[in-house]
C-alpha positions as a Python dict, from the first residue, in 0.01 Angstrom:
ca = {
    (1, 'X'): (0, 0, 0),
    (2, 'X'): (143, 329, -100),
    (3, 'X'): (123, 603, 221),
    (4, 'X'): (-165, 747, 59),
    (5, 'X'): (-351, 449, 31),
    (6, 'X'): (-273, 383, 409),
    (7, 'X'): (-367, 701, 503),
    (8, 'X'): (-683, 689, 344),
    (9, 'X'): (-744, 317, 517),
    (10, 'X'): (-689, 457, 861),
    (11, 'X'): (-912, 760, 788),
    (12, 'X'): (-1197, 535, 658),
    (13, 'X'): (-1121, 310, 988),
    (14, 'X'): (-1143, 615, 1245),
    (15, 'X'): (-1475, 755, 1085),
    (16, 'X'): (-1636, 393, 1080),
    (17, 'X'): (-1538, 351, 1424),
    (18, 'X'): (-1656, 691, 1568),
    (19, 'X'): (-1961, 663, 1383),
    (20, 'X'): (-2061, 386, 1568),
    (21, 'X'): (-2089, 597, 1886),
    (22, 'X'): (-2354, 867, 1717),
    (23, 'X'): (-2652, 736, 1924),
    (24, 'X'): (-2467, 687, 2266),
    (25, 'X'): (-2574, 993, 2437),
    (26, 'X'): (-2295, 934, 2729),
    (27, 'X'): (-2036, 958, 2491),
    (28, 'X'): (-1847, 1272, 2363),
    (29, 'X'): (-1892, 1124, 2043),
    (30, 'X'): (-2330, 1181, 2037),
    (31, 'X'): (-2407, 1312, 1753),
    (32, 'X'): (-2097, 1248, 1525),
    (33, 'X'): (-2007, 1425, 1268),
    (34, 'X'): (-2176, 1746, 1464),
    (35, 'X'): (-1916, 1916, 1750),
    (36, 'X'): (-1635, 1655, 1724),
    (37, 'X'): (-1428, 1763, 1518),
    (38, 'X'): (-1147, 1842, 1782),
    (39, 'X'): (-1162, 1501, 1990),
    (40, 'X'): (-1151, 1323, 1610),
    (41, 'X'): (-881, 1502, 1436),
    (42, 'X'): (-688, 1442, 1809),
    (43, 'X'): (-758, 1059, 1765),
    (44, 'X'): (-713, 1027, 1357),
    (45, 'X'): (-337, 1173, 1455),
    (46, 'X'): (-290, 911, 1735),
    (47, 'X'): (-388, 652, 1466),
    (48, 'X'): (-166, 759, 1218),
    (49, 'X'): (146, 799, 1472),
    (50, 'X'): (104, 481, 1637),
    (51, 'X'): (-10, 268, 1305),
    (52, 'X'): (210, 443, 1057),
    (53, 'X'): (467, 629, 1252),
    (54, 'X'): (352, 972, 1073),
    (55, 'X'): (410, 1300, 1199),
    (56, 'X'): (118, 1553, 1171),
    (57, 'X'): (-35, 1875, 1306),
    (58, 'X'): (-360, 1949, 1461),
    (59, 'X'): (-497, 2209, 1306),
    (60, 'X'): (-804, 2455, 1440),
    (61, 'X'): (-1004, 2708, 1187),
    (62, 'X'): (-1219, 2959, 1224),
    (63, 'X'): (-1353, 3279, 999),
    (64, 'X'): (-1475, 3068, 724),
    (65, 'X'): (-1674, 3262, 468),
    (66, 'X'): (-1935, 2964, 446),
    (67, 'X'): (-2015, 2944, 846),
    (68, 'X'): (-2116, 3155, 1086),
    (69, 'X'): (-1865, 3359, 1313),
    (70, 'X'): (-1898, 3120, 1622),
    (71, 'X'): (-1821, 2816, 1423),
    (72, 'X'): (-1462, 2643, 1430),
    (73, 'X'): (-1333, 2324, 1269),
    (74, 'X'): (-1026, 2127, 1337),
    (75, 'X'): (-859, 1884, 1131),
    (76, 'X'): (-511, 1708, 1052),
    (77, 'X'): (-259, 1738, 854),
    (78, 'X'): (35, 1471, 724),
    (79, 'X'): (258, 1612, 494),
    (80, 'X'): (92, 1707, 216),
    (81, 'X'): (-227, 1596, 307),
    (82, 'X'): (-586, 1725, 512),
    (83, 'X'): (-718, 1435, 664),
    (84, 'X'): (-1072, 1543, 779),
    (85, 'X'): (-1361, 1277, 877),
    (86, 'X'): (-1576, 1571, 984),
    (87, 'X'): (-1627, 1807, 740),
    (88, 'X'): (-1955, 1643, 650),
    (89, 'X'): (-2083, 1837, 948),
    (90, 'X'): (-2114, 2172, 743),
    (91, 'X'): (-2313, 2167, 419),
    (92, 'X'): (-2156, 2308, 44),
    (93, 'X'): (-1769, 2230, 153),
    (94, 'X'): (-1786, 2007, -195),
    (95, 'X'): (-1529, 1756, -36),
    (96, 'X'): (-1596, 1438, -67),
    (97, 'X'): (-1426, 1156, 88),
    (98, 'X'): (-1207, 1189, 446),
    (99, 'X'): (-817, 1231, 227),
    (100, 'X'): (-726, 1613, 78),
    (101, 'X'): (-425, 1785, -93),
    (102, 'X'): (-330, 2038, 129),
    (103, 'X'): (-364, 2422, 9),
    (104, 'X'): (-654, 2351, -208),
    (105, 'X'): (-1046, 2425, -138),
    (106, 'X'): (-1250, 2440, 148),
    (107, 'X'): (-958, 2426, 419),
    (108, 'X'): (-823, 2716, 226),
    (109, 'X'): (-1110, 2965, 310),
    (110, 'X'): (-1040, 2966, 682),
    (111, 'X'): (-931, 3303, 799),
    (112, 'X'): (-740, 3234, 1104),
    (113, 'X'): (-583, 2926, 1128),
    (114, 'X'): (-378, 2802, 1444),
    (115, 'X'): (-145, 2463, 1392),
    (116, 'X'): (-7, 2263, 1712),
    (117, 'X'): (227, 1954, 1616),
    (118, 'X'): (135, 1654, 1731),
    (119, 'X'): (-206, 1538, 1901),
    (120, 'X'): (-237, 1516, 2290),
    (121, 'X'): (-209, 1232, 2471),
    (122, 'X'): (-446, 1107, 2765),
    (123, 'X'): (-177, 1161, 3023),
    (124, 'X'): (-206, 1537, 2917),
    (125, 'X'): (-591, 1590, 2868),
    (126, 'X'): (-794, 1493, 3200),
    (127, 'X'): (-1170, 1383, 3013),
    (128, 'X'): (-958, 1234, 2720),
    (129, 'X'): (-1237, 1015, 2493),
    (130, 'X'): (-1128, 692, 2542),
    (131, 'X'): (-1448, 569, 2395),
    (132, 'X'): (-1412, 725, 2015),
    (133, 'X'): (-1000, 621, 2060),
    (134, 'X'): (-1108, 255, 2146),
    (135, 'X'): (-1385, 242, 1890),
    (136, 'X'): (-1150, 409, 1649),
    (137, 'X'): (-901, 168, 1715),
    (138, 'X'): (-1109, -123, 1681),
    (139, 'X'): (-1150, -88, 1294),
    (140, 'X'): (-800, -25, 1250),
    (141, 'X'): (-705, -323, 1398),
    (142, 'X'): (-909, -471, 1153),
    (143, 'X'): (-717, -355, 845),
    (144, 'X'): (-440, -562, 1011),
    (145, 'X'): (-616, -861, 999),
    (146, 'X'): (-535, -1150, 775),
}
């Protein structure tokens, strides 16, 4: 599998895996796509560290011609790449799929844009979402099935 094609495997895994926690009101995940975009570009970049050994940066938007002044998205970035498995949440971003080239489109229209390597760790974030990691993690386990 080329990195792309791994990247895109793990992306497909993560949103499979928190979308199975969209009906669990005790979860941080209720509701999924809607208000998660932090907690799942936190956990994609995990993912890709500990499954791929990539090297990313969590990346928060705001000031986005298409939404309204209090919304904010986050997503993350490897290399060249956007991976976002919540942009679905917003209607008219034309994206489809969870894998983007970086400096093209939607991502582009954000007017302030802060970037933090890495992703946090639970050691480091007290009401860390174990739930969305573990479910997360569960489908990417299964792309390493034989």
């Amino acid at each position: 599998m080329t990195d792309i094609t791994k990247i895109r495997a793990i992306a497909e895994a993560c949103r499979s895996g928190l979308e199975s926690l969209t009906n669990r009101a005790e979860s941080g995940f209720f509701g999924f796509p809607t208000a998660t975009c932090g907690f799942s570009a936190e956990i994609v970049g995990r993912l890709l560290k500990e499954k791929l050994n990539f090297d990313g940066i969590y990346v928060n938007g705001d000031g986005h011609p298409r939404l309204t002044p209090s919304q904010s998205h986050a997503w993350y970035e490897v290399g060249d790449y956007i991976i976002d498995i919540t942009h679905d949440q917003f209607k008219g971003t034309g994206l489809s799929g969870w894998v983007f080239k970086r400096g093209e489109g939607w991502h582009t229209q954000f007017a302030n844009v802060c970037r933090r390597e890495g992703f946090c760790m639970p050691k480091g974030w007290p009401c860390y979402p174990f739930d969305g990691y573990q479910a997360a993690l569960d489908e990417v386990l299964k792309l390493e099935a034989p």
